[in-house]
Chimera marker file (.cmm) of the C-alpha trace (Angstrom):
<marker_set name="trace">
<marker id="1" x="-29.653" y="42.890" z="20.596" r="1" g="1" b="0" radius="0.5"/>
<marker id="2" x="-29.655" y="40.009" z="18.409" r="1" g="1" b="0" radius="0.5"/>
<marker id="3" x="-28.587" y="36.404" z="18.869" r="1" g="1" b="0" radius="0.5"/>
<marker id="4" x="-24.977" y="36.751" z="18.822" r="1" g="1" b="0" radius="0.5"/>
<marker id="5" x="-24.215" y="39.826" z="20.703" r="1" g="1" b="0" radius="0.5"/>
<marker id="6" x="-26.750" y="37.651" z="23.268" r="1" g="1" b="0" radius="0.5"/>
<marker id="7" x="-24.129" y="34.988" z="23.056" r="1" g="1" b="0" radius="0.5"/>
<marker id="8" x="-21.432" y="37.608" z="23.917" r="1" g="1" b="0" radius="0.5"/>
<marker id="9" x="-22.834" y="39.233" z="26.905" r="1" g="1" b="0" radius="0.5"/>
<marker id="10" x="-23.587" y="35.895" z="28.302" r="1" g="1" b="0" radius="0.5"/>
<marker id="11" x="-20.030" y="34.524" z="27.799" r="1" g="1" b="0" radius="0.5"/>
<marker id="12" x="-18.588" y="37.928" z="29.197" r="1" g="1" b="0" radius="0.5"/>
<marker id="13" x="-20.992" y="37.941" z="31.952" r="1" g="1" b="0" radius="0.5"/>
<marker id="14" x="-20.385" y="34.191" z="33.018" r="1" g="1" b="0" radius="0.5"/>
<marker id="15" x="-16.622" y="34.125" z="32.354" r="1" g="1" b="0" radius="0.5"/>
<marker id="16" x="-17.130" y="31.701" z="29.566" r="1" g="1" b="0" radius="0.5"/>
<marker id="17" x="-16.190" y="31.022" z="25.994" r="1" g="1" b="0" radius="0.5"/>
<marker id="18" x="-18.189" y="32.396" z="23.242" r="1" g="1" b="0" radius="0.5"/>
<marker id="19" x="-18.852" y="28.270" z="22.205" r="1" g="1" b="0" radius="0.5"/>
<marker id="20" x="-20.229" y="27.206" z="25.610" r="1" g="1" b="0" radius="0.5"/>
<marker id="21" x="-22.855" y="30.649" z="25.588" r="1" g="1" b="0" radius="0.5"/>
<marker id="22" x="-24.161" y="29.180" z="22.446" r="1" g="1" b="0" radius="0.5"/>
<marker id="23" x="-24.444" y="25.855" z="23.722" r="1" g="1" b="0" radius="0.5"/>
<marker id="24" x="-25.844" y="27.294" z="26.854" r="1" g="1" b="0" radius="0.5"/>
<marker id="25" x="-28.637" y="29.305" z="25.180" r="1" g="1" b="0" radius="0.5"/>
<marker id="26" x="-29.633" y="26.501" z="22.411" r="1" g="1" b="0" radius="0.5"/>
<marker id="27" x="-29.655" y="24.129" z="24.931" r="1" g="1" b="0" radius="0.5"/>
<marker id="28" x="-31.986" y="26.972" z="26.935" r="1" g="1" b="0" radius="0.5"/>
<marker id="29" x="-33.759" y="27.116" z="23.771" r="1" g="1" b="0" radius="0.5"/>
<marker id="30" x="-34.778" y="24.278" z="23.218" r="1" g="1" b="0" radius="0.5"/>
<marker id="31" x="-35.579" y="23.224" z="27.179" r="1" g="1" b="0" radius="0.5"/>
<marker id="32" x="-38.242" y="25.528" z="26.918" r="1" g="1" b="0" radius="0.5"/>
<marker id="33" x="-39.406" y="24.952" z="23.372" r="1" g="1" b="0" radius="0.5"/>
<marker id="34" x="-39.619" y="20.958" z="24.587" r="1" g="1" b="0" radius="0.5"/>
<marker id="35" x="-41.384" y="21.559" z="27.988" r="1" g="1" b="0" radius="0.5"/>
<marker id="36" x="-44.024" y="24.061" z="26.206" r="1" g="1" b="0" radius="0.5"/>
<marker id="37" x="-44.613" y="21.313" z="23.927" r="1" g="1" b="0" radius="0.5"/>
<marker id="38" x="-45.358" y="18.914" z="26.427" r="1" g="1" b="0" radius="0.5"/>
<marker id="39" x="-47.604" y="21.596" z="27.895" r="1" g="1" b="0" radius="0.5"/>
<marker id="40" x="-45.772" y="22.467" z="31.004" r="1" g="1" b="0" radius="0.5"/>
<marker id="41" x="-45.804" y="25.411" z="32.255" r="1" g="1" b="0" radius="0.5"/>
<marker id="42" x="-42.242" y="26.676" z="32.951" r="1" g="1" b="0" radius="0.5"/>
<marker id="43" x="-41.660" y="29.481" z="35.598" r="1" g="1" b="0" radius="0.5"/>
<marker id="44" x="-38.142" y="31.270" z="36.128" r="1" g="1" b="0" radius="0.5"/>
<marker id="45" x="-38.499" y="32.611" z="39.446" r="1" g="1" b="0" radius="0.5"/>
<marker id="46" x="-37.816" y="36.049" z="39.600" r="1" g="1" b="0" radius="0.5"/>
<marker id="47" x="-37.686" y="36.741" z="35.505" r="1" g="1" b="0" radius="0.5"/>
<marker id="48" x="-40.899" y="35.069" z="34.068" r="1" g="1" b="0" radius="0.5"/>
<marker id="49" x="-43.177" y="32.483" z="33.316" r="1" g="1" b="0" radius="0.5"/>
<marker id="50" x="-43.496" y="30.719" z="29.322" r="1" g="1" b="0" radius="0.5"/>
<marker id="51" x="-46.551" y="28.588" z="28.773" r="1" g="1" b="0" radius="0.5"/>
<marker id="52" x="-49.189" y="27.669" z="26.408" r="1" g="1" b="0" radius="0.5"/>
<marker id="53" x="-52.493" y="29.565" z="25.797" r="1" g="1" b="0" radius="0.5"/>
<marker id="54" x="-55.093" y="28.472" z="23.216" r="1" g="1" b="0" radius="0.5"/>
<marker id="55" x="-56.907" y="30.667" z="21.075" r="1" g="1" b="0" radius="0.5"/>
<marker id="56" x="-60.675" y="29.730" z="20.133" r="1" g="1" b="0" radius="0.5"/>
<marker id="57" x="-61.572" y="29.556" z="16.581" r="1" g="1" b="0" radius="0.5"/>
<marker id="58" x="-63.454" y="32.578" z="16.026" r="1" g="1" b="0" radius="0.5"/>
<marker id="59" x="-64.657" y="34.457" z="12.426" r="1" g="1" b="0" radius="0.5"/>
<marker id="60" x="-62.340" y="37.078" z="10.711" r="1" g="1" b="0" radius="0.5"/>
<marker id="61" x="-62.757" y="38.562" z="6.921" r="1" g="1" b="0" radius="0.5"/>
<marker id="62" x="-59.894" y="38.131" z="4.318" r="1" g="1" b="0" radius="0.5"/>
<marker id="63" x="-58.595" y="42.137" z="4.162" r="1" g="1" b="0" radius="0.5"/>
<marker id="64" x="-58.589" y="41.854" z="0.687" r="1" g="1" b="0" radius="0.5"/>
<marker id="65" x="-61.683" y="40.939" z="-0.700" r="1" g="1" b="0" radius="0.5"/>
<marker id="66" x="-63.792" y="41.715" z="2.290" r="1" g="1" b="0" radius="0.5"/>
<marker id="67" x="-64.907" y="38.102" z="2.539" r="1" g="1" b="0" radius="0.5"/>
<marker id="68" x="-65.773" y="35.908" z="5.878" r="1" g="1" b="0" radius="0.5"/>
<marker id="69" x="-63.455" y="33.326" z="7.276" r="1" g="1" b="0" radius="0.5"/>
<marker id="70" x="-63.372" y="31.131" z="10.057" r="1" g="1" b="0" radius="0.5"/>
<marker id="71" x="-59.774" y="31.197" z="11.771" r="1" g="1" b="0" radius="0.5"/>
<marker id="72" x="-59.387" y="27.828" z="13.172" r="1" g="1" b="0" radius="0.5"/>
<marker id="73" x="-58.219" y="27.379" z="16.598" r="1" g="1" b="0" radius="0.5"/>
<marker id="74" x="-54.441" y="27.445" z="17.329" r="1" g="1" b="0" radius="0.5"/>
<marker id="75" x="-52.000" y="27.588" z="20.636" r="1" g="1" b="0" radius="0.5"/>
<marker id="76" x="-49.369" y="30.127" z="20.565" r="1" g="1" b="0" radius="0.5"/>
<marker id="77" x="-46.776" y="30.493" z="22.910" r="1" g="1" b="0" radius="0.5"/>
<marker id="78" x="-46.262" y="33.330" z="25.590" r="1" g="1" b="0" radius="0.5"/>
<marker id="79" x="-44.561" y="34.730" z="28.062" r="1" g="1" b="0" radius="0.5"/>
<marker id="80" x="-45.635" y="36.800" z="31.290" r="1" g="1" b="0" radius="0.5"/>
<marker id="81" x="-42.239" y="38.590" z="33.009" r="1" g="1" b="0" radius="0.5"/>
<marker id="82" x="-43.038" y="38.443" z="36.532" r="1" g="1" b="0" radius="0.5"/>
<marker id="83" x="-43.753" y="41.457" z="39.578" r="1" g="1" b="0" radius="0.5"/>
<marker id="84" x="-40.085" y="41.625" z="40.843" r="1" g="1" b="0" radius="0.5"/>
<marker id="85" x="-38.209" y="41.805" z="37.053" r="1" g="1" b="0" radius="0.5"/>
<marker id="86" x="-40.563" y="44.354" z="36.078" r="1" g="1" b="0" radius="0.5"/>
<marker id="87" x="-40.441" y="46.612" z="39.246" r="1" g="1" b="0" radius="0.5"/>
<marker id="88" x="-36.688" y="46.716" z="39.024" r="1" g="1" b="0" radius="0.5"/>
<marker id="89" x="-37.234" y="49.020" z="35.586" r="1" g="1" b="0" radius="0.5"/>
<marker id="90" x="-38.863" y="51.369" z="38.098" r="1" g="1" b="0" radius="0.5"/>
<link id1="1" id2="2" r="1" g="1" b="0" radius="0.2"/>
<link id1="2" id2="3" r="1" g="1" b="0" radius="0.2"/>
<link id1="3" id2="4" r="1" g="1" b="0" radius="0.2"/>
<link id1="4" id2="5" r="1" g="1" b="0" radius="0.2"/>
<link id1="5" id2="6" r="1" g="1" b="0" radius="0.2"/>
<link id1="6" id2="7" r="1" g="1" b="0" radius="0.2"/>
<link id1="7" id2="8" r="1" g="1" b="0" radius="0.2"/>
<link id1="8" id2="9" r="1" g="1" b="0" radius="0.2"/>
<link id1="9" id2="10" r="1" g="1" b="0" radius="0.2"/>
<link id1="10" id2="11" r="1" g="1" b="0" radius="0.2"/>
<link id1="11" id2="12" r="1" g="1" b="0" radius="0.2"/>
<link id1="12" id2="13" r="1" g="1" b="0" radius="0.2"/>
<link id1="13" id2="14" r="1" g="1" b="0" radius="0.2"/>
<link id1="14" id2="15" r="1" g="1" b="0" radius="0.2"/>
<link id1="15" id2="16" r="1" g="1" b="0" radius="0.2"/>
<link id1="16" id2="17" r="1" g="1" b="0" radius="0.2"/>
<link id1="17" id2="18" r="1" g="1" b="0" radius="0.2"/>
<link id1="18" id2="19" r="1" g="1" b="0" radius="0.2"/>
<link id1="19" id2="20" r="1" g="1" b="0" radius="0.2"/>
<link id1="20" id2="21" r="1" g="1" b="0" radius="0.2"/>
<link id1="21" id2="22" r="1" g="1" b="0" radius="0.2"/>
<link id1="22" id2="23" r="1" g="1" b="0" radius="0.2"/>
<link id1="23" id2="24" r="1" g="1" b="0" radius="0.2"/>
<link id1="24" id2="25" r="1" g="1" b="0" radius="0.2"/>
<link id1="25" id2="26" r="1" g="1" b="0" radius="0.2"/>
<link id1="26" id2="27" r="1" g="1" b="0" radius="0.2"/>
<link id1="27" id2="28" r="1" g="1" b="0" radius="0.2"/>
<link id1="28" id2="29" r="1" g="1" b="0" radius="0.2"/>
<link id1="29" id2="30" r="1" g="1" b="0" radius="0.2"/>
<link id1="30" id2="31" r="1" g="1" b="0" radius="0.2"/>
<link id1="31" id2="32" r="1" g="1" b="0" radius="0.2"/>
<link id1="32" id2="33" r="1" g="1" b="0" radius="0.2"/>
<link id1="33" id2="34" r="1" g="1" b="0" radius="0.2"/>
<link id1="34" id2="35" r="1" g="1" b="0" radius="0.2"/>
<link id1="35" id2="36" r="1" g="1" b="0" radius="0.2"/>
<link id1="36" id2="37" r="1" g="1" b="0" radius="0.2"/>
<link id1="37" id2="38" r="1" g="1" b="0" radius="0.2"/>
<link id1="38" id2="39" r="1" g="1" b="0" radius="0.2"/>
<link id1="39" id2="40" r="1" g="1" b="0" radius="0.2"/>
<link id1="40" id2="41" r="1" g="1" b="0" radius="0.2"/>
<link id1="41" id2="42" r="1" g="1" b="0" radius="0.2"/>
<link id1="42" id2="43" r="1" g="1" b="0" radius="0.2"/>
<link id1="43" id2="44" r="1" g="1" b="0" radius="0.2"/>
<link id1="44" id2="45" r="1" g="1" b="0" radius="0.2"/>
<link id1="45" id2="46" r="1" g="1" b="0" radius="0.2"/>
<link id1="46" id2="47" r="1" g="1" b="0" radius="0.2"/>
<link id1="47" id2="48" r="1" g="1" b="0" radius="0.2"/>
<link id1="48" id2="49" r="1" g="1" b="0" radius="0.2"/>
<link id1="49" id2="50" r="1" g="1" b="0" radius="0.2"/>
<link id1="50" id2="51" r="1" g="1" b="0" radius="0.2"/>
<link id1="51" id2="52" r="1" g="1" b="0" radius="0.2"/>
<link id1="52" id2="53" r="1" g="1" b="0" radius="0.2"/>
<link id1="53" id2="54" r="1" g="1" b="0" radius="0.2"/>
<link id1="54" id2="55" r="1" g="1" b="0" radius="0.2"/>
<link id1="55" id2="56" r="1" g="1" b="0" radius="0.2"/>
<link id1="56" id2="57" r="1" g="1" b="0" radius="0.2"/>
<link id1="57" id2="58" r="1" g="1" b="0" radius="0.2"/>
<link id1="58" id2="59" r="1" g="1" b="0" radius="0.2"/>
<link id1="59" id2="60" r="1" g="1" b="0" radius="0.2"/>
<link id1="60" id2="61" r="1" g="1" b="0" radius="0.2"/>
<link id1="61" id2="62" r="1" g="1" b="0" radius="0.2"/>
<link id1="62" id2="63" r="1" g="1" b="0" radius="0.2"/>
<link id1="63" id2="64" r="1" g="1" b="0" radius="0.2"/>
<link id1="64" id2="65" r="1" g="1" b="0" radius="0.2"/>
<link id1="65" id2="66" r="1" g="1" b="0" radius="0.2"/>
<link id1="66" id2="67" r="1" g="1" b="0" radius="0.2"/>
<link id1="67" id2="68" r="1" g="1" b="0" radius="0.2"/>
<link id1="68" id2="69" r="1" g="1" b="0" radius="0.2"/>
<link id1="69" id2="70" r="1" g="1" b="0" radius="0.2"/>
<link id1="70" id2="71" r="1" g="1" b="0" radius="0.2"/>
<link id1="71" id2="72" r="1" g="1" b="0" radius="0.2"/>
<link id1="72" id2="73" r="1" g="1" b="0" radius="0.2"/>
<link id1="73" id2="74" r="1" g="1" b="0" radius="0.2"/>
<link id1="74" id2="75" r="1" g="1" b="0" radius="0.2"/>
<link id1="75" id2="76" r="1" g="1" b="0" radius="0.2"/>
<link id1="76" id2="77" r="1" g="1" b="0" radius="0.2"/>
<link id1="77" id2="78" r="1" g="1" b="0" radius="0.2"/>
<link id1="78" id2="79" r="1" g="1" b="0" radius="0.2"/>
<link id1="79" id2="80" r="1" g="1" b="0" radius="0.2"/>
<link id1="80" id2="81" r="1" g="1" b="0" radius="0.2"/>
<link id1="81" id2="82" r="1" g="1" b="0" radius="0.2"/>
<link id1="82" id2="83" r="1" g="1" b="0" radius="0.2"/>
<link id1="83" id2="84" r="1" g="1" b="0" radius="0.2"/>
<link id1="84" id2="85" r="1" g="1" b="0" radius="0.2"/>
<link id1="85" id2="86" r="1" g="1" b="0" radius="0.2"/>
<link id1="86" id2="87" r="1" g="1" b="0" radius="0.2"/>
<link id1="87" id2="88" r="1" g="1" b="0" radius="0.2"/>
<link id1="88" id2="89" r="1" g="1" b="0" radius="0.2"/>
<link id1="89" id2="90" r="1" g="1" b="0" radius="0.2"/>
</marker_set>
């Protein structure tokens, strides 16, 4: 499922126009995308949690030439689907 057959199961779901599922998701979006980057951690009860996890610099080799790098440290995003939304695939 891509982006805009998202936007159409969310407008026929809700009862909604196709415009206001857009709106609804970017602004869902980007809720999430600003409250990661003010390092919350945001929890969906029932679906999931999104948060922030850093990854130590550590020492990897270029693939082509065989070579030793250091990989600096970074934060990536990431997101844990909780007990009860994964059960209910069983």
């Amino acid at each position: 499922m891509n982006k805009n057959e998202l936007v159409r199961a969310m407008a026929n779901n809700a009862g909604i126009t196709l415009k206001d599922a857009a709106i609804a998701l970017d602004g869902f979006i980007d809720a999430i995308t600003a409250g990661l980057k003010e390092g919350e951690k945001i929890q969906i009860s029932g679906f999931g949690t999104f948060e922030i996890k850093e990854k130590p610099e550590r020492d990897g080799f270029n693939p082509k030439t065989g070579e030793q790098i250091r990989i600096s440290a970074t934060k990536i995003p990431t997101f844990k689907f909780g007990k009860a939304y994964k059960d209910s695939f069983n």
